[in-house]
C-alpha positions, 0 to 999 in steps of 0.5 A: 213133168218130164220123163227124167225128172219122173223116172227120178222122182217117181218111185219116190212120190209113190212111196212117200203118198203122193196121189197122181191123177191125170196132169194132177200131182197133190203132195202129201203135207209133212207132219214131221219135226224136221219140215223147214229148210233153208237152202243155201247156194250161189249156183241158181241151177243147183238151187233150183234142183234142190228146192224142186226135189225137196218141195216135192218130198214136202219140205218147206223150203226158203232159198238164199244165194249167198251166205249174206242173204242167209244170215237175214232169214235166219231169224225170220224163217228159224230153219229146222235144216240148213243145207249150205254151199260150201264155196261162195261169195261173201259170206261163205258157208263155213262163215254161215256154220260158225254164225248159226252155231253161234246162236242159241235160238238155232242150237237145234238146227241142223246143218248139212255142208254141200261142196264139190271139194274135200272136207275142209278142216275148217268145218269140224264141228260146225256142221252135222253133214257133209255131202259132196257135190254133185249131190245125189237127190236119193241120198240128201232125202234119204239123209233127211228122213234119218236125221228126222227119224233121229231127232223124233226118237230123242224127243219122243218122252218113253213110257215106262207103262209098257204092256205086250 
């Protein structure tokens, strides 16, 4: 690992239990509600920078490279996140919002919208977060962790047998 990526992604490890020993890095499995994601981008740099910082962190993550290829994994993966690039080929991102939106198996699913413009109008409602690019790795983790924390707290049953 580089010096760069480990001054980046350092803290975060050691923070987030992973173990390091020698050259070894052994990652800590997520137990989380919100492990699955599908990453969604044509830029296979931009891509290949999430899906390394997001695996680190534990995610399982799939990757698609267009809004086509994405729509085909929807039904096989069942994302608990979708983390999509805005402007594409094909079928473009606001496209891929409107069409998990749309399906009632993916109603939970949680999507993050990633461009390196403005807002477009086109996207309210359809997605849950809105995060420009160049994204900030700190932050989308950061972003994940309290959607997570977020959606645990909604489906965790409060007792009403409390006792201090």
């Amino acid at each position: 690992m580089s010096d760069t990526s480990d001054k980046i992604f350092g803290a975060r490890r050691r923070a987030h239990g992973l173990r390091i020993a020698g050259d070894m890095r052994i990652s800590t499995k997520r137990t989380a509600t919100m492990q699955r994601l599908l990453l969604v981008d044509d830029d296979s740099a931009t891509r290949g920078l999430l899906h390394s910082a997001l695996a680190m962190e534990g995610y399982e993550v799939h990757d698609a490279d267009c809004g086509d290829e994405a729509l085909r994994m929807l039904d096989r993966e069942r994302p608990d996140v979708v983390l999509t690039d805005l402007i594409m080929p094909g079928v473009d991102g606001v496209d891929l919002c409107k069409a998990i939106r749309a399906n009632a198996e993916l109603e939970d699913a949680v999507i993050i919208a990633l461009t390196g413009g403005d807002y477009p109008e086109a996207l309210s409602g359809l997605c849950d977060v809105f995060l420009r690019k160049p994204v900030n790795i700190e932050r989308l983790i950061d972003t994940l962790e309290q959607l997570e924390a977020s959606k645990f707290l909604n489906e965790t049953p409060v007792s009403h047998d409390l006792r201090w």
